[in-house]
mmCIF file of the N, C-alpha and C atoms, coordinates in Angstrom:
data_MODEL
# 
_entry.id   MODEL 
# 
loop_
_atom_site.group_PDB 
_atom_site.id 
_atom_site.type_symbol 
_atom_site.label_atom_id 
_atom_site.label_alt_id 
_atom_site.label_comp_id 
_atom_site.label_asym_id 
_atom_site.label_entity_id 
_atom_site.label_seq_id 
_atom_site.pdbx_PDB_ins_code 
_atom_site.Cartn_x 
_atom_site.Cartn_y 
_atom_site.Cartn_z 
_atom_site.occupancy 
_atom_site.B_iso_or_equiv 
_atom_site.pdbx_formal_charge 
_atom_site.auth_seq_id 
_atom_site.auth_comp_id 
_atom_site.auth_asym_id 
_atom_site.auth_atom_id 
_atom_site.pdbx_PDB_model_num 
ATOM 1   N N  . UNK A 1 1  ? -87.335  -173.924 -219.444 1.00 0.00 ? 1  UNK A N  1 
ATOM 2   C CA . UNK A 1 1  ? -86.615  -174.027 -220.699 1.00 0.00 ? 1  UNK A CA 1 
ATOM 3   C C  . UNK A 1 1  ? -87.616  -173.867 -221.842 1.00 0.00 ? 1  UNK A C  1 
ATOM 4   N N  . UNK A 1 2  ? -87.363  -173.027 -222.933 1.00 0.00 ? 2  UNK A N  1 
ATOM 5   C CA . UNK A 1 2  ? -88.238  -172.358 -224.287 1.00 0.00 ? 2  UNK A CA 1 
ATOM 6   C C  . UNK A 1 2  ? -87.860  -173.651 -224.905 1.00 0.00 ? 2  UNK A C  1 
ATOM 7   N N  . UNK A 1 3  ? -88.497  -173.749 -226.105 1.00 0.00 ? 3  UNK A N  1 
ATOM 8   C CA . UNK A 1 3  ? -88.415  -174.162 -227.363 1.00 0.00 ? 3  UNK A CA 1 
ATOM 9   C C  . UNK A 1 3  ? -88.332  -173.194 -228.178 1.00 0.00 ? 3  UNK A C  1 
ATOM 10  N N  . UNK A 1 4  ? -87.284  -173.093 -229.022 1.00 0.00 ? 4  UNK A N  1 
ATOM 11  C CA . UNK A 1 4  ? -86.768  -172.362 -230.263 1.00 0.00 ? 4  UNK A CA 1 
ATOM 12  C C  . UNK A 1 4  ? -86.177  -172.561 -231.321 1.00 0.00 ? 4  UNK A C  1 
ATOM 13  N N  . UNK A 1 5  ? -86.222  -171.766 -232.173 1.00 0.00 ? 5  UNK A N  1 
ATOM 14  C CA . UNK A 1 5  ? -85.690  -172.111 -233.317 1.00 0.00 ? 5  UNK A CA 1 
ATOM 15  C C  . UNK A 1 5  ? -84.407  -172.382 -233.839 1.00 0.00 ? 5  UNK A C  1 
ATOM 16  N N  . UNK A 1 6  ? -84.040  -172.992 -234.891 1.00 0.00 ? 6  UNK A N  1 
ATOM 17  C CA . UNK A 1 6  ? -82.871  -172.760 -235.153 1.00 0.00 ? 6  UNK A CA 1 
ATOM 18  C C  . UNK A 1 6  ? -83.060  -172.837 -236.864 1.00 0.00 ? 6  UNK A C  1 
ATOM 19  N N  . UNK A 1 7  ? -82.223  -172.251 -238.017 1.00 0.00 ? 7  UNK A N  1 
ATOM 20  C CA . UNK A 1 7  ? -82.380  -171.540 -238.659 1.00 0.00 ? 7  UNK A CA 1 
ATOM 21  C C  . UNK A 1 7  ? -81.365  -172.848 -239.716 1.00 0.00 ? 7  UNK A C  1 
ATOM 22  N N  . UNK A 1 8  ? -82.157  -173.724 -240.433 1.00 0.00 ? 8  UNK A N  1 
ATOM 23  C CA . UNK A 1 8  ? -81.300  -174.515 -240.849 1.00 0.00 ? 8  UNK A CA 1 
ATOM 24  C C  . UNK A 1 8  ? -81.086  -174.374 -242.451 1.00 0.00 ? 8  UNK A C  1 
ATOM 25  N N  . UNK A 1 9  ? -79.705  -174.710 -243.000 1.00 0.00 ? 9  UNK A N  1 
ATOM 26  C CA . UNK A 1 9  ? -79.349  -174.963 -244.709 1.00 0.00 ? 9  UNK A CA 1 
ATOM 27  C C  . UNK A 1 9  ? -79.506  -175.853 -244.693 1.00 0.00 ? 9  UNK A C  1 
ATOM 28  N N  . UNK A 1 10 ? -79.146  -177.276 -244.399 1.00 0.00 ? 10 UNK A N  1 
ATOM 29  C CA . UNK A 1 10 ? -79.209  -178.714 -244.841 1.00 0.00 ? 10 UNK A CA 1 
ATOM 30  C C  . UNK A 1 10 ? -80.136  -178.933 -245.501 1.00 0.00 ? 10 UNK A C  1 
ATOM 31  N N  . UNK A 1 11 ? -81.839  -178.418 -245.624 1.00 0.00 ? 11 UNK A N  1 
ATOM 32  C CA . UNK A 1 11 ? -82.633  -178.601 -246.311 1.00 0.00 ? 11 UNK A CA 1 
ATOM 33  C C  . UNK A 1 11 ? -82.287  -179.244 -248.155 1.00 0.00 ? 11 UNK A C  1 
ATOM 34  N N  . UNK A 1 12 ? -81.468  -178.197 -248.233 1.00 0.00 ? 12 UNK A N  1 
ATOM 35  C CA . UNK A 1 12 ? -81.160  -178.575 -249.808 1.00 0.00 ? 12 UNK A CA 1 
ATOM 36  C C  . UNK A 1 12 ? -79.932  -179.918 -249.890 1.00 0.00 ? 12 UNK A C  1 
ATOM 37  N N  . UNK A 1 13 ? -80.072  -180.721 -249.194 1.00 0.00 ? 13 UNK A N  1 
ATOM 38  C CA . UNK A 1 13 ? -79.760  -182.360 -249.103 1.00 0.00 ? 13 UNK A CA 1 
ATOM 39  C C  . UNK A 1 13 ? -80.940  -182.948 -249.016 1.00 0.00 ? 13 UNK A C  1 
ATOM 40  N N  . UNK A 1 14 ? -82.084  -182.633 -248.845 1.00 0.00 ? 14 UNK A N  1 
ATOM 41  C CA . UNK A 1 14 ? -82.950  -183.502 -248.248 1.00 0.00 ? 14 UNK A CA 1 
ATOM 42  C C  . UNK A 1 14 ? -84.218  -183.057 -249.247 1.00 0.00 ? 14 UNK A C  1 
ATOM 43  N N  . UNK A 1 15 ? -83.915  -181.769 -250.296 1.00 0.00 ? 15 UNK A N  1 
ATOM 44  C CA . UNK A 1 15 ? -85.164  -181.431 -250.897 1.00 0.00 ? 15 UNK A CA 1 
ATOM 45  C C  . UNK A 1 15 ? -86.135  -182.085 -251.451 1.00 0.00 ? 15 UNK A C  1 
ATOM 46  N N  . UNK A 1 16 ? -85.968  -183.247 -252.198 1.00 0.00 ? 16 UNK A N  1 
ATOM 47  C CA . UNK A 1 16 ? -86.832  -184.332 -252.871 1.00 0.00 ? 16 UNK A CA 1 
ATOM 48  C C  . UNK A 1 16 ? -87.219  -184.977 -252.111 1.00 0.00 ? 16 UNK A C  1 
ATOM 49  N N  . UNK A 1 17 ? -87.100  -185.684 -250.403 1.00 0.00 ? 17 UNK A N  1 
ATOM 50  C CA . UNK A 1 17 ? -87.628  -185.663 -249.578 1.00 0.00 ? 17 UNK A CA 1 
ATOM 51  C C  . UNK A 1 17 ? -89.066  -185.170 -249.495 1.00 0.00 ? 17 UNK A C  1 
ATOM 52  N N  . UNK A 1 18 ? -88.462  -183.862 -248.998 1.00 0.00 ? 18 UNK A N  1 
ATOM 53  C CA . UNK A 1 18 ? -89.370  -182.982 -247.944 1.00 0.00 ? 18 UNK A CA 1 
ATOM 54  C C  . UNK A 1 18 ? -90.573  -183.232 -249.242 1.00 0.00 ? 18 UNK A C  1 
ATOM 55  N N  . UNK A 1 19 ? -89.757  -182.580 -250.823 1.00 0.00 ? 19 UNK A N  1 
ATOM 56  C CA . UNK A 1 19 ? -91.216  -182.247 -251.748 1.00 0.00 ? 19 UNK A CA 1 
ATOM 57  C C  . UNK A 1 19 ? -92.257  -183.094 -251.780 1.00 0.00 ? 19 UNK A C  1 
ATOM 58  N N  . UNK A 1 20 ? -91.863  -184.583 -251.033 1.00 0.00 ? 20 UNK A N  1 
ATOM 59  C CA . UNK A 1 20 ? -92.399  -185.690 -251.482 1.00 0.00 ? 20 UNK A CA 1 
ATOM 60  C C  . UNK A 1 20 ? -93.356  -185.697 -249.950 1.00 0.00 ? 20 UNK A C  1 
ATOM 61  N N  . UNK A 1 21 ? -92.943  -185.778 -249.113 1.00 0.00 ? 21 UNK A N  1 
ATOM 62  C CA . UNK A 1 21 ? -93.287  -186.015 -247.754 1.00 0.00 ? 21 UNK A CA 1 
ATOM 63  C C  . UNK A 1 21 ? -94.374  -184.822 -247.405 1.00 0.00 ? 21 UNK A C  1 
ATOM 64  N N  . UNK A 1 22 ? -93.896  -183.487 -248.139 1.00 0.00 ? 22 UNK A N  1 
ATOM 65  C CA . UNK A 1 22 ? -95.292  -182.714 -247.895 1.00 0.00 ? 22 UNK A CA 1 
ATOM 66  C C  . UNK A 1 22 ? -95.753  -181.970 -248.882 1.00 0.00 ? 22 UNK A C  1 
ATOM 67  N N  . UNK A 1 23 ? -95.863  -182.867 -250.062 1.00 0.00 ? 23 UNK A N  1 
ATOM 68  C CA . UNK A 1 23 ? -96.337  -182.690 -251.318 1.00 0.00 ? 23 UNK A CA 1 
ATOM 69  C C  . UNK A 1 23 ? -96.343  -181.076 -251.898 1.00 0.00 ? 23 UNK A C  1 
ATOM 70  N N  . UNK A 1 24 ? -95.042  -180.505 -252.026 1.00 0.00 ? 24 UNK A N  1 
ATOM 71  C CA . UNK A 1 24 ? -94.788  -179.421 -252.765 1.00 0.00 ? 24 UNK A CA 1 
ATOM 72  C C  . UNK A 1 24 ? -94.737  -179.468 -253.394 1.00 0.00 ? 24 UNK A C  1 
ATOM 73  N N  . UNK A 1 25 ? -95.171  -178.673 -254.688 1.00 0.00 ? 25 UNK A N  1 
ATOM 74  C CA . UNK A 1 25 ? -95.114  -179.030 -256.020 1.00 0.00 ? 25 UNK A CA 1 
ATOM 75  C C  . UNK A 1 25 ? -93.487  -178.670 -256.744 1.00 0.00 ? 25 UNK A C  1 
ATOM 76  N N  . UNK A 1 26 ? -93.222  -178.957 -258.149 1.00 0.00 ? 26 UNK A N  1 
ATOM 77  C CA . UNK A 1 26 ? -91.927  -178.618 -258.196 1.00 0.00 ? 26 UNK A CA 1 
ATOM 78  C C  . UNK A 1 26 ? -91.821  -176.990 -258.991 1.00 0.00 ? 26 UNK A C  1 
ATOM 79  N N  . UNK A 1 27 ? -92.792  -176.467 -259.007 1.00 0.00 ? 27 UNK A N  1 
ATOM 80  C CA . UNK A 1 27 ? -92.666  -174.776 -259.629 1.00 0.00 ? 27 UNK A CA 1 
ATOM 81  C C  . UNK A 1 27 ? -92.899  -174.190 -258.139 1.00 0.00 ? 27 UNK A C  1 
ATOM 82  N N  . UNK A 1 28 ? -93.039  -174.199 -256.691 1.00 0.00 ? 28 UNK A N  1 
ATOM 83  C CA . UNK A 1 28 ? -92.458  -173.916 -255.990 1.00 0.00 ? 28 UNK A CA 1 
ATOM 84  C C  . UNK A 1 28 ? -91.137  -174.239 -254.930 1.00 0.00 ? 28 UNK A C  1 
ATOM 85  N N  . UNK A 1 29 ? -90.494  -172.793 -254.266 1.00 0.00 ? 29 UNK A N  1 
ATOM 86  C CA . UNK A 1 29 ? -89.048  -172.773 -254.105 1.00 0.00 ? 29 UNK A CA 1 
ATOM 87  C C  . UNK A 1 29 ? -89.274  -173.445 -252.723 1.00 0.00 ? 29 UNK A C  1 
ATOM 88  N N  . UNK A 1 30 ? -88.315  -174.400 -252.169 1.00 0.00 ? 30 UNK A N  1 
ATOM 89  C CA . UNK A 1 30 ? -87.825  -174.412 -250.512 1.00 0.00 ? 30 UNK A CA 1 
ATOM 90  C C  . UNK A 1 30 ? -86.988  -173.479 -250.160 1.00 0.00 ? 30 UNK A C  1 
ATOM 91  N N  . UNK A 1 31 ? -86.760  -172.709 -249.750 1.00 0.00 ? 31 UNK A N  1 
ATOM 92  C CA . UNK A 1 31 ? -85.751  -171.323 -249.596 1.00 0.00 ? 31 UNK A CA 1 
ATOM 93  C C  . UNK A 1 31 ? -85.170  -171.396 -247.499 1.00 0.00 ? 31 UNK A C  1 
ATOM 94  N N  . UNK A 1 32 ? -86.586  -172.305 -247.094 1.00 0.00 ? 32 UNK A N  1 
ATOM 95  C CA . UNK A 1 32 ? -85.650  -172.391 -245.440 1.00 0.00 ? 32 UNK A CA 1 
ATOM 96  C C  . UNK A 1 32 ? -86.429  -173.383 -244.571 1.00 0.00 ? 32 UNK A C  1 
ATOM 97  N N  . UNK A 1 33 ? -85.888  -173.959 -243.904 1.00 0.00 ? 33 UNK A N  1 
ATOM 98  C CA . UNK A 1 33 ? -86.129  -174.893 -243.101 1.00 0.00 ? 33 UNK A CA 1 
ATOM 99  C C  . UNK A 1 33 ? -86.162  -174.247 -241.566 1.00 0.00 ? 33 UNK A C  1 
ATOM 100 N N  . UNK A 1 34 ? -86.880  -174.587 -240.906 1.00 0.00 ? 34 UNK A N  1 
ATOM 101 C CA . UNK A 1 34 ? -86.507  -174.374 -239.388 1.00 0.00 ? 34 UNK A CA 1 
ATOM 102 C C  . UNK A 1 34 ? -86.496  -175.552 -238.390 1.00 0.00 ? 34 UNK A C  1 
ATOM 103 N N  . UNK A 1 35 ? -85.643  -176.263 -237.284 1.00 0.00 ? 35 UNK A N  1 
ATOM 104 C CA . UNK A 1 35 ? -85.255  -177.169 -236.488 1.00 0.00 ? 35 UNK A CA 1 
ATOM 105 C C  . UNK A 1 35 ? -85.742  -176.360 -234.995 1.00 0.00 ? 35 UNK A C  1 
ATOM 106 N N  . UNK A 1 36 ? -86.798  -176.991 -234.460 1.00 0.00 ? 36 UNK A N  1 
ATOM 107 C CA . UNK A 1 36 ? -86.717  -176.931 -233.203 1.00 0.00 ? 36 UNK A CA 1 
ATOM 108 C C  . UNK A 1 36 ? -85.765  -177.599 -231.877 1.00 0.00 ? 36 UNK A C  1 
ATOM 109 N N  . UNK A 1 37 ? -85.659  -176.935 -230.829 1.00 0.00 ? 37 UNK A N  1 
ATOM 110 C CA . UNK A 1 37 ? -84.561  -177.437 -230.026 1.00 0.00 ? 37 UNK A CA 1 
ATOM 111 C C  . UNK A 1 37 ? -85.200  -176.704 -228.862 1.00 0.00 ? 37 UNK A C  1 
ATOM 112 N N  . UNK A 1 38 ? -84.810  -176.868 -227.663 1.00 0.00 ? 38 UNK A N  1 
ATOM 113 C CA . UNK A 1 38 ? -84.651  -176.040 -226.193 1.00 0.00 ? 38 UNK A CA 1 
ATOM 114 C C  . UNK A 1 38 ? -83.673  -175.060 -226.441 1.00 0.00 ? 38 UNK A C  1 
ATOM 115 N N  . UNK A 1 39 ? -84.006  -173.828 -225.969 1.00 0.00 ? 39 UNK A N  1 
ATOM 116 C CA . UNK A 1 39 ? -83.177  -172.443 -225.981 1.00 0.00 ? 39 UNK A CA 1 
ATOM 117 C C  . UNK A 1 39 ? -81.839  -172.317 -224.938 1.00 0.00 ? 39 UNK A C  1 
ATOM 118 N N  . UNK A 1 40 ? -80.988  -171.903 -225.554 1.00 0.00 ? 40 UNK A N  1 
ATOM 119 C CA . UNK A 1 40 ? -79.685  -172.071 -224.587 1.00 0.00 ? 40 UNK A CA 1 
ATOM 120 C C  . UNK A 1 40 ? -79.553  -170.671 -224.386 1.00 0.00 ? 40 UNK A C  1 
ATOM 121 N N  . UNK A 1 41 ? -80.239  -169.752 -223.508 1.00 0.00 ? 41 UNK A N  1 
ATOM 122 C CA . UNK A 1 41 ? -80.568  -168.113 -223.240 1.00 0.00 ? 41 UNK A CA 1 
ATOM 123 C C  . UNK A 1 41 ? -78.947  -167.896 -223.469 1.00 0.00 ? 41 UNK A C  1 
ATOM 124 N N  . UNK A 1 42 ? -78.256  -168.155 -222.412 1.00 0.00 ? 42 UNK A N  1 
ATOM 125 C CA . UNK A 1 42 ? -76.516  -167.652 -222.463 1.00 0.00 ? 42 UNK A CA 1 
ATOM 126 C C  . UNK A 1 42 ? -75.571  -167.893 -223.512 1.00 0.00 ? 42 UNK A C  1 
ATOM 127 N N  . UNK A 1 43 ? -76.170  -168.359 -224.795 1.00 0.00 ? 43 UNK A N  1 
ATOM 128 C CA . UNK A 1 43 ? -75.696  -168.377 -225.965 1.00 0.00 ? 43 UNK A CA 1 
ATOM 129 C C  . UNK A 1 43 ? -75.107  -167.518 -226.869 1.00 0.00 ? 43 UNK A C  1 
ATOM 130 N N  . UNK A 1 44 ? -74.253  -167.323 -226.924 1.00 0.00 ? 44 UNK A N  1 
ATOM 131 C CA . UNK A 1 44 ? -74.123  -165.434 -227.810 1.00 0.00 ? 44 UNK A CA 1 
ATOM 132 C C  . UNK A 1 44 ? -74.908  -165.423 -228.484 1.00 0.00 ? 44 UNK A C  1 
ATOM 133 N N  . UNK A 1 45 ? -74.644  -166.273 -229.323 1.00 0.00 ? 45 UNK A N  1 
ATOM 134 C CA . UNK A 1 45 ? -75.918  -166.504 -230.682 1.00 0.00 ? 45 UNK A CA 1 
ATOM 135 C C  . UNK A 1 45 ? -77.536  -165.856 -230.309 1.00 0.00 ? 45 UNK A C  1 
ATOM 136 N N  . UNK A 1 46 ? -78.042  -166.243 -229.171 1.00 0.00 ? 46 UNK A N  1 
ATOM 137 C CA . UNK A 1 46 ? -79.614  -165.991 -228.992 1.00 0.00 ? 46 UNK A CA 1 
ATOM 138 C C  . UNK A 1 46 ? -79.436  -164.203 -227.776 1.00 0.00 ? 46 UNK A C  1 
ATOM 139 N N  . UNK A 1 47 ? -78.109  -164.045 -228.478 1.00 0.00 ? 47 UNK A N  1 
ATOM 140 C CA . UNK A 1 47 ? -78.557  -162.569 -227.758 1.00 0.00 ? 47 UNK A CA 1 
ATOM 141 C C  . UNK A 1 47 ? -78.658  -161.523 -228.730 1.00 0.00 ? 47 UNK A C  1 
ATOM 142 N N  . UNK A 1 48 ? -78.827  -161.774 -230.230 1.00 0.00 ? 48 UNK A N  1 
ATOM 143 C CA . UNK A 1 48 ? -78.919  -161.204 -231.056 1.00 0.00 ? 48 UNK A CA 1 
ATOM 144 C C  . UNK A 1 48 ? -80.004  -161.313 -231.707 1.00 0.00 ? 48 UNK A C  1 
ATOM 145 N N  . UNK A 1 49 ? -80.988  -159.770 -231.873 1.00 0.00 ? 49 UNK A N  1 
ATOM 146 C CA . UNK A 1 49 ? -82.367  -160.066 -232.223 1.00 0.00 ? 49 UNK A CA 1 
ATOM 147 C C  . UNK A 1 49 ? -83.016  -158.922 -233.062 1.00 0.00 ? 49 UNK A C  1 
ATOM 148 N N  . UNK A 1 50 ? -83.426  -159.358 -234.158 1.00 0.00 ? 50 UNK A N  1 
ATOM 149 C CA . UNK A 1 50 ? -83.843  -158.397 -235.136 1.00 0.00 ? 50 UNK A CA 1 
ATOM 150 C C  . UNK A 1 50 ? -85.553  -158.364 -235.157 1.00 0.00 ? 50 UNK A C  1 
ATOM 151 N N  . UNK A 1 51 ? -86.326  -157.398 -235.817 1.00 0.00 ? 51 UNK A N  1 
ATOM 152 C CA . UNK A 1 51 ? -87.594  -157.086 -235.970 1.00 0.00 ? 51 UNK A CA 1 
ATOM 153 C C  . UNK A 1 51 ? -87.883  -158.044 -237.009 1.00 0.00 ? 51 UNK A C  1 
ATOM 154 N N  . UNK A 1 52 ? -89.100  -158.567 -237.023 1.00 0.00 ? 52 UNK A N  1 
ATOM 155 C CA . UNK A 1 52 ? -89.969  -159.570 -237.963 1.00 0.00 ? 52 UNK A CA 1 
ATOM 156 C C  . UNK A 1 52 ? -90.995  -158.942 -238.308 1.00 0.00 ? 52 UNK A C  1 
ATOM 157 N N  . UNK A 1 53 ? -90.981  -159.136 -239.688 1.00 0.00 ? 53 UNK A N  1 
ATOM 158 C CA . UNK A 1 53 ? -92.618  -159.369 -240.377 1.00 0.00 ? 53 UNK A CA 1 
ATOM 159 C C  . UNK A 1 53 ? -93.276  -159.879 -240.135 1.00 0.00 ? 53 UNK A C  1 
ATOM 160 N N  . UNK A 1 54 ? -94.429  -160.003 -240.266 1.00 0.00 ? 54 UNK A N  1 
ATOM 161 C CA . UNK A 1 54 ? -95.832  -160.685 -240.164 1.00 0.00 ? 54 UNK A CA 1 
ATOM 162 C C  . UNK A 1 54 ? -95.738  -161.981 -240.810 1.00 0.00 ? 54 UNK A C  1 
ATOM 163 N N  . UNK A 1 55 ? -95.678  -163.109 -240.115 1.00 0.00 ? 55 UNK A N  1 
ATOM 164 C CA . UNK A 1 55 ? -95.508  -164.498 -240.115 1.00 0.00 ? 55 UNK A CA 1 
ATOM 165 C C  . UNK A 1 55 ? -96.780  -164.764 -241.776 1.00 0.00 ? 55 UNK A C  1 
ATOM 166 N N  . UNK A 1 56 ? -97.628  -164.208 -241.859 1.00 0.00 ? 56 UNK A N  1 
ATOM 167 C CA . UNK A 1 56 ? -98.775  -164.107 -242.735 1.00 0.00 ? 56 UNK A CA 1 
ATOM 168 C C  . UNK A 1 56 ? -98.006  -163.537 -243.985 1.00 0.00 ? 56 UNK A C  1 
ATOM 169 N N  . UNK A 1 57 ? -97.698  -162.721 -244.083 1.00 0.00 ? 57 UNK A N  1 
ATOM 170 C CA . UNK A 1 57 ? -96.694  -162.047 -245.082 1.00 0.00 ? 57 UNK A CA 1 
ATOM 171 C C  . UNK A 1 57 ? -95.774  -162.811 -246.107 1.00 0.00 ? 57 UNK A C  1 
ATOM 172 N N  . UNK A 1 58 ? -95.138  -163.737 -245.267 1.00 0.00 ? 58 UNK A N  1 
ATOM 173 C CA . UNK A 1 58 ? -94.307  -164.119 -245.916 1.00 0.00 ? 58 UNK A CA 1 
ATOM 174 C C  . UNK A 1 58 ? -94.182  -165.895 -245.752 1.00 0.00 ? 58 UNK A C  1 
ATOM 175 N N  . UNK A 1 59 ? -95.078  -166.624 -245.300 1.00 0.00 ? 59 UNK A N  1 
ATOM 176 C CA . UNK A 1 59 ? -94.818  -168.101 -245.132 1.00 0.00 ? 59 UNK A CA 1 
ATOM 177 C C  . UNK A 1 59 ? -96.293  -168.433 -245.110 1.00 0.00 ? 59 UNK A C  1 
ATOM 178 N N  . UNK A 1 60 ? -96.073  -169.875 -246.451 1.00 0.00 ? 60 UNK A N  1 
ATOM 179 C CA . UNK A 1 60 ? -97.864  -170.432 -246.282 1.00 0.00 ? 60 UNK A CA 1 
ATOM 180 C C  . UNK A 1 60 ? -97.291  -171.896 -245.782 1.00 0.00 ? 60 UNK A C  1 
ATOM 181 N N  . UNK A 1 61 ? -97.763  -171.963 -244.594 1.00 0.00 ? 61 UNK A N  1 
ATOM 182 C CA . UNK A 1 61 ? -97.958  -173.359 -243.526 1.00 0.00 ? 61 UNK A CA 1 
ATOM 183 C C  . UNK A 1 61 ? -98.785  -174.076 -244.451 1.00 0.00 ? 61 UNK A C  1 
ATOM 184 N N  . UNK A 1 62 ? -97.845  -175.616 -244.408 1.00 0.00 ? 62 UNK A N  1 
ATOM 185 C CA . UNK A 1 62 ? -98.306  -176.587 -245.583 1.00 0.00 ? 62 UNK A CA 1 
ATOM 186 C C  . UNK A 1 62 ? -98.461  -177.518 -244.032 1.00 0.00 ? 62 UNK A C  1 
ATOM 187 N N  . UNK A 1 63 ? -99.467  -178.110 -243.706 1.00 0.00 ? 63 UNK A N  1 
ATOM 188 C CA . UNK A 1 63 ? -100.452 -178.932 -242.554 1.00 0.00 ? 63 UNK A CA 1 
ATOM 189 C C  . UNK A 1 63 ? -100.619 -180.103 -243.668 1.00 0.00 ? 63 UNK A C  1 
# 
């Protein structure tokens, strides 16, 4: 069994949270959240799969 993603909105309930918990400043955007889970392969959902950009490109990992 994978670990994968899942592609979450709720973020924007929880934004003053997160800004606080991993010190984002407020002149930058939260625009997406991601939820890990175990992969359910026979899912319709995970049989649909598009090409990605370069993880570097477009997301700075706040550690």
């Amino acid at each position: 069994m994978l670990l994968g993603p899942i592609p979450q909105a709720a973020q924007t309930l929880y934004s003053l949270a997160l800004r606080e918990a991993l010190a984002i400043p407020s002149d930058e955007r939260i625009v997406a959240t991601v939820a890990l889970a175990f992969e359910k392969a026979e899912a319709a959902a995970n049989t649909f799969w598009v090409s990605r950009d370069e993880l570097e490109d477009n997301v700075r990992l706040l550690y």
